[in-house]
C-alpha positions as semicolon CSV with decimal commas, in nm:
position;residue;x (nm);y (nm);z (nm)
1;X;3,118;-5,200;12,111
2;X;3,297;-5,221;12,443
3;X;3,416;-5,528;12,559
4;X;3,213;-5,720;12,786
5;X;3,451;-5,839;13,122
6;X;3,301;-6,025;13,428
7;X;3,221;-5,737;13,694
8;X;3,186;-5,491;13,468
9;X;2,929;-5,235;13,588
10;X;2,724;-5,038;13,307
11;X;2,556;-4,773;13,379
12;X;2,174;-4,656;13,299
13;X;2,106;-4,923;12,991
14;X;1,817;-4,886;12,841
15;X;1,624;-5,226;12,774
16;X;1,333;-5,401;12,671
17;X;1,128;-5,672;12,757
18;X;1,056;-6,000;12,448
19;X;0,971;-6,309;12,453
20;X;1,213;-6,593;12,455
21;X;1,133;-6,827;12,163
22;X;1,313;-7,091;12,329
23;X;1,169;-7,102;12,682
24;X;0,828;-6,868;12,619
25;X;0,932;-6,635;12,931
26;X;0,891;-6,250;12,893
27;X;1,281;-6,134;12,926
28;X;1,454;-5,820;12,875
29;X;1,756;-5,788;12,651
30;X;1,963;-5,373;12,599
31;X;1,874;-5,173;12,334
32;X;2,084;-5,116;12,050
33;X;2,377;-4,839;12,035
34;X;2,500;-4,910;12,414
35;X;2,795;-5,067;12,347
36;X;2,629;-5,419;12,447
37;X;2,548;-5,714;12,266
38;X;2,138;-5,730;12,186
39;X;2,153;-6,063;12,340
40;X;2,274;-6,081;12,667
41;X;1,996;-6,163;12,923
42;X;1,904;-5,859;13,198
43;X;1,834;-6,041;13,490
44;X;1,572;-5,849;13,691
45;X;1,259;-5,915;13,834
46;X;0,967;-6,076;13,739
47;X;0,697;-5,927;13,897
48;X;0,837;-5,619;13,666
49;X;0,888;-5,816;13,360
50;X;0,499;-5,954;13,377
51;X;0,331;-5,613;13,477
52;X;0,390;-5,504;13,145
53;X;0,367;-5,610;12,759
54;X;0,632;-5,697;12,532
55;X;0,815;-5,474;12,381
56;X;0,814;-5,230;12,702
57;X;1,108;-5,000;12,758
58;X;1,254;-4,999;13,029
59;X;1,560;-4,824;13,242
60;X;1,812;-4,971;13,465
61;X;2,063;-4,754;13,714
62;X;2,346;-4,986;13,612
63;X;2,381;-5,351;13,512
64;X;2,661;-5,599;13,583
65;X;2,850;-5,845;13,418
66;X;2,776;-6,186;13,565
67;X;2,841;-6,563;13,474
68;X;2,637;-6,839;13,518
69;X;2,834;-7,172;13,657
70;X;2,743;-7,294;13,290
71;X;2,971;-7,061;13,133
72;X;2,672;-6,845;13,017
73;X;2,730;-6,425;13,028
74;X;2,397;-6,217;13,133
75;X;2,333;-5,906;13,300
76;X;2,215;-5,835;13,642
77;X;2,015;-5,516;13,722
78;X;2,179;-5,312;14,012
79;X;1,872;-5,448;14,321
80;X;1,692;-5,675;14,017
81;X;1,508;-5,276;13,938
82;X;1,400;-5,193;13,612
83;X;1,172;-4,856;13,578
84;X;0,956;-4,820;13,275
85;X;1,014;-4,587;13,028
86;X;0,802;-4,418;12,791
């Protein structure tokens, strides 16, 4: 797994969308095998994220390495685009 450094760019991740147990939102997290962590939030938008059902796959052209002003570590779609995926 690469390591994940602020302003990193990644280039076309491959994601889905879930639901967050602790807020009930529809999210979208990477797949597995992409050399990032299953956890990290994609940030990207909504209107995209509630068109379709969890579980959706999705594409992004690249994300990047953010930080909130928390200390939190998420992932912002390049334009907040995601494309599905079959």
């Amino acid at each position: 797994m690469s390591t994940i450094i602020i302003g990193n760019i990644h280039e076309n991740i491959k994601c889905e969308s879930f639901k967050d147990p602790e807020t009930g939102r529809i999210r979208v997290r990477p797949l597995k095998g992409q050399g990032l962590p299953t956890n990290l939030l994609i940030e990207c938008s909504s209107k995209e994220r509630m068109a379709h059902l969890e579980g959706t796959k999705f594409i992004t052209e690249n994300v990047k390495v953010c930080k909130k002003t928390d200390g939190r570590v998420y992932l912002r779609a390049k334009d907040q685009k995601i494309t599905k995926i079959m």
